[in-house]
N, C-alpha and C positions, 0 to 999 in steps of 0.2 A: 146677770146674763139674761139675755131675752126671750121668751117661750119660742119663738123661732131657732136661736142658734142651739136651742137644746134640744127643738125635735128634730135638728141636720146633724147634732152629734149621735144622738140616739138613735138616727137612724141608719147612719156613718154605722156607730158598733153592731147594731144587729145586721148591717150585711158581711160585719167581716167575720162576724163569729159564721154565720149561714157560710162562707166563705171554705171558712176552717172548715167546718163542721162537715160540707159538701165534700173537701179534699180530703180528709180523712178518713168520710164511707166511702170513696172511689179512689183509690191508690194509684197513683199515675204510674207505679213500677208493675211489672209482673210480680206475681206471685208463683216462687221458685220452689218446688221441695224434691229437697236431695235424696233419695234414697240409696242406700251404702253397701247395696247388694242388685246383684246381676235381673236384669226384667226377666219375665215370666213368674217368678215366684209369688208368694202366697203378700211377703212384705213390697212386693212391686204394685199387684193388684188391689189391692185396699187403698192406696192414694189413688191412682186412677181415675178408681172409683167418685171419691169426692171430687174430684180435678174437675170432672163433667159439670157436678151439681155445684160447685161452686165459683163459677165462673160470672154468674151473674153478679158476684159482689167484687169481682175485681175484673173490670173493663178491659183492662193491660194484658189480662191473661192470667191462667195458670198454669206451671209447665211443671212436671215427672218427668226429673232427669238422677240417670241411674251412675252413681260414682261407688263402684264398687273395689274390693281390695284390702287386706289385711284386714280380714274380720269386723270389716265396718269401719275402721281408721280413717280410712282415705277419704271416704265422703264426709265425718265426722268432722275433719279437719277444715274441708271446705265453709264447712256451715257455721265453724265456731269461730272463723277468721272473719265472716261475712258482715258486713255492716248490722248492726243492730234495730234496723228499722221494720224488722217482721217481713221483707220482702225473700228472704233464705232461709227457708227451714229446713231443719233435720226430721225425716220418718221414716222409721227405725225400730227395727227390734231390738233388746234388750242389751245387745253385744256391748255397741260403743256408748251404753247412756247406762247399765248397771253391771256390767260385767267386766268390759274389756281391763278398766283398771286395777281389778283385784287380778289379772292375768300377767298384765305387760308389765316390764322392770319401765319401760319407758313411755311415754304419749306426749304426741304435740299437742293434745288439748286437756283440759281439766273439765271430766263428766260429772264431777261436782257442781260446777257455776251454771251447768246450763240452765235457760229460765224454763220451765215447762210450762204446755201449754194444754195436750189433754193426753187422753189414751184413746187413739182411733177402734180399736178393740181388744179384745184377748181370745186366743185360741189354746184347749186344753193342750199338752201332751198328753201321748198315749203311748201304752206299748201295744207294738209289731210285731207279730211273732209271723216266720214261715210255715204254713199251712201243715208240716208236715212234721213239723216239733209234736210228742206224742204226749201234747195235753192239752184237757179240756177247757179250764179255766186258769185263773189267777193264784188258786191256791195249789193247782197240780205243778203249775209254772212254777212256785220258789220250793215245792216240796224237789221238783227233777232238777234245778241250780244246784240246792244242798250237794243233793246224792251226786253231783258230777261236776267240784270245784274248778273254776278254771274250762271249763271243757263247753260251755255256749261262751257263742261270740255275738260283740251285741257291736251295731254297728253307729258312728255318730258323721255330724255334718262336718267334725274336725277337731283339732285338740280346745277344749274350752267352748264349744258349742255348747248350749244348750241342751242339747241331745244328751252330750258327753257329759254334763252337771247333773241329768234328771238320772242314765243311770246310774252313777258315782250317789245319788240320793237314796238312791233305790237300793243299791249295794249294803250300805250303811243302814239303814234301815230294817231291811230282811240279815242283814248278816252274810252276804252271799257274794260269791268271786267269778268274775265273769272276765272274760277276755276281750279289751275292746282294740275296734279293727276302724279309723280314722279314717272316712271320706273327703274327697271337697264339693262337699252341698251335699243335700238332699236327693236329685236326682241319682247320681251313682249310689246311693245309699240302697233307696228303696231297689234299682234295679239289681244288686246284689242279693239284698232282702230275699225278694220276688224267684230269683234264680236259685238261692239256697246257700251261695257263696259264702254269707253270715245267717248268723238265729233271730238274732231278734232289733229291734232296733226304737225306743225312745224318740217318735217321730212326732211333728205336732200334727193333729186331727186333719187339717187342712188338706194336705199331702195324700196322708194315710188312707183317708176314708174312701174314693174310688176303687182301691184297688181291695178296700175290705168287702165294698159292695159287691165285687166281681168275683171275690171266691180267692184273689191272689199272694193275696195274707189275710192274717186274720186279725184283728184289735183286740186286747183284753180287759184292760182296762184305761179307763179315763182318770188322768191325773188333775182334777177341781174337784171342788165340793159341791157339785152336782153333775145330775146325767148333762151330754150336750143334748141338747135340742136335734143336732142333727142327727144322731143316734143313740137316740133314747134307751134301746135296747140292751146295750152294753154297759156295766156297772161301775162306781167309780172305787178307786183304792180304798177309798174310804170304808166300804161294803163288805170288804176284808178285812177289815181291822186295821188299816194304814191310810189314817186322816193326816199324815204330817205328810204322807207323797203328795204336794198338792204344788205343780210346775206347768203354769202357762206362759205360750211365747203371747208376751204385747206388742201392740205395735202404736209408740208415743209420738207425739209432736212436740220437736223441742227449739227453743230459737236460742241463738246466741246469746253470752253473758250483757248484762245490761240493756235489755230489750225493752222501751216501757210497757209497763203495769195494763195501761191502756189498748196499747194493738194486740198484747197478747190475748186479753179478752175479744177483741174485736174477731182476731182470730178462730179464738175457739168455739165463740158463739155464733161464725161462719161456718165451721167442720162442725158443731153441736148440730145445726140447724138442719144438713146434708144428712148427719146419720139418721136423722127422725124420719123422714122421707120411706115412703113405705116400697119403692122400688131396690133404695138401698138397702132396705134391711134383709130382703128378698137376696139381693146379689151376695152380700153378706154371708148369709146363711148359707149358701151356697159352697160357702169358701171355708163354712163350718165355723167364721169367724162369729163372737157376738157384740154386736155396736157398743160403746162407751158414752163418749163425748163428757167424759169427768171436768168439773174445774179446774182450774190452772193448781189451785190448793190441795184440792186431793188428787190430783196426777202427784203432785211433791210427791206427798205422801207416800203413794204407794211405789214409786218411784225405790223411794229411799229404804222400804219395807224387803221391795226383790233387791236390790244391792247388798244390803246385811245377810239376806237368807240365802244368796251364792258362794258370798264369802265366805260362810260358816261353810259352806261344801267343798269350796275348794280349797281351803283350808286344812279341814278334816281329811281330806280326800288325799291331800297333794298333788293334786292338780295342775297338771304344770303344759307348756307348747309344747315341749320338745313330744 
C-alpha cells in the first residue's frame, strides 16, 4: 500500500471518529426530563434549575415537562418505555425509583432495571410541629406522644409518602402511636399544619423551612446525620439519642433499562458540571437542598441502600394505600 493511500485512509478515519465524536457531544435530540409530580414543587425546581445551565451541551434543547399521577407511576412509565438513548430521563424523588414497588401489588415498569445516573441532591426531613403543641423540644415532643396515645395527628403527602415512611420510622423507633390524617401533596399538608387542623407533620426541609422562619411552625428536628446548612440552629435526631431517624427525600436521575454505559456518563458529568457552578449551589441552598452529582456507581448504590431501608418500614409498619 502506498504512503499516499494510507495517509487518505488515516485521514478518512480520523474525520469520521471527529465526526462521531462531534455527534455525540452535541445530541441532535432534545434533552427531555420527565418529572412525575405537579410543577411548583421542591422536585420540579431542582431540574429547572440545571435545564438553564445545561443547555450549552445539548444545542436541541432541554425541556422539564411535568407527567404527574399515581404517586410518580405515570411519568415513571413514560420514561422507562422511552427509547434508551439518554434523550428521556426520569427526575424523581424516591416514590417511583425506591419506594413505589415495595407499595404496589402492581407496576407497569420494574424500578429495579432502571440504569442510574446521579443524585441531583438530597434534602433532610424534618419534623413540623404547630407552634402551639406545648413543647419545647424533641425530647418534650416523644415524652407528650407517650402520655397521649393516639391523640397527636401527624399529617403526610398520602398513603406511602415519604412523610408517611419517616413517621411510621419514628413510631417504631420512640415506641409511640400517633394518628395519621393523609393529604394530597405537601401544600394541603402544611396549610392544615399551619391552621392547626393536624399536629405535626414529617415534612422535608425544603417546604418546611419558610414558614419556620416566619414563626408559623416550628421545626424540631432534622432527620440526617448533620445540621442543614440552611438551619444550622436546629438539632438533628441524632442529638437525642436517635441516629437510626435518619430520612431524606432525593432527587435521582434515572434513564431507561439498557441505556449505554457511555451517555449516562456523558449525562451525569453534564448535571455534575451544573451542580459545581456557584450560582447553583446558591439557588440550591435556597431550596435547602444540598448539591450531589454522585456517579452513576454510587447513585446504584445508594439507590438500592434507601429501597431496603423503606422496605424494612413498611414492612414493619404495614404500610399499606388503602
Amino acid at each position: 500500500m502506498s504512503q499516499t493511500l494510507t495517509r487518505r485512509i488515516g485521514a478518512t478515519l480520523l474525520a469520521s471518529i471527529c465526526l462521531v465524536g462531534s455527534a455525540f457531544a452535541q445530541p441532535s435530540k432534545p434533552l427531555k426530563m420527565i418529572v412525575p409530580f405537579p410543577a411548583g414543587g421542591t422536585a420540579d425546581i431542582l431540574p429547572r434549575i440545571l435545564a438553564e445551565k445545561m443547555r450549552a451541551n445539548f444545542p436541541a434543547g432541554v425541556l422539564v415537562e411535568n407527567r404527574a399521577g399515581a404517586g410518580g407511576n405515570i411519568g415513571a412509565e413514560v420514561v422507562y418505555r422511552a427509547d434508551p438513548d439518554g434523550s428521556t430521563l426520569l427526575v424523581s424523588p424516591p416514590g417511583p425509583i425506591a419506594i413505589n414497588h415495595n407499595l404496589y401489588s402492581k407496576l407497569t415498569f420494574d424500578p429495579t432495571r432502571w440504569a442510574p445516573i446521579t443524585i441531583v441532591a438530597t434534602v433532610p426531613n424534618v419534623l413540623s410541629i404547630n407552634p402551639k403543641l406545648p413543647v419545647k423540644d424533641l425530647a418534650e415532643f416523644i415524652a407528650y406522644v407517650k402520655a397521649n396515645p393516639g391523640k397527636v395527628s401527624y399529617a403526610s403527602q398520602g398513603n406511602g409518602s415519604t412523610s408517611h415512611l419517616t413517621a411510621s420510622m419514628f413510631m417504631q423507633l420512640t415506641g409511640t402511636d400517633m394518628t395519621h390524617i393523609p393529604y394530597k401533596g405537601t401544600a394541603p399538608a402544611l396549610v392544615d399544619l399551619i391552621g392547626g387542623q393536624v399536629d405535626i407533620f414529617f415534612d422535608n426541609l425544603s417546604s418546611s423551612m419558610q414558614f419556620h422562619q416566619s414563626g408559623k411552625l416550628r421545626i424540631l428536628a432534622v432527620a440526617d446525620g448533620q445540621r442543614s446548612k440552611a438551619l444550622p440552629q436546629v438539632p438533628t435526631f441524632a442529638e437525642y439519642k436517635l441516629p437510626a431517624m435518619n430520612a431524606v427525600t432525593f432527587f435521582a436521575v434515572v434513564a431507561p433499562p439498557n441505556t449505554p454505559a457511555a451517555t449516562i456518563n456523558t449525562v451525569q458529568k453534564s448535571i455534575a458540571d451544573a451542580l459545581a457552578l456557584p450560582d447553583v449551589k446558591q439557588r440550591f441552598a435556597e431550596q435547602g437542598a444540598e448539591p450531589r452529582g454522585w456517579s452513576p456507581e454510587q447513585t446504584g448504590r445508594f439507590i438500592k441502600a434507601e429501597t431496603d431501608k423503606w422496605n424494612k418500614v413498611i414492612k414493619s409498619a404495614n404500610v399499606t394505600l388503602e
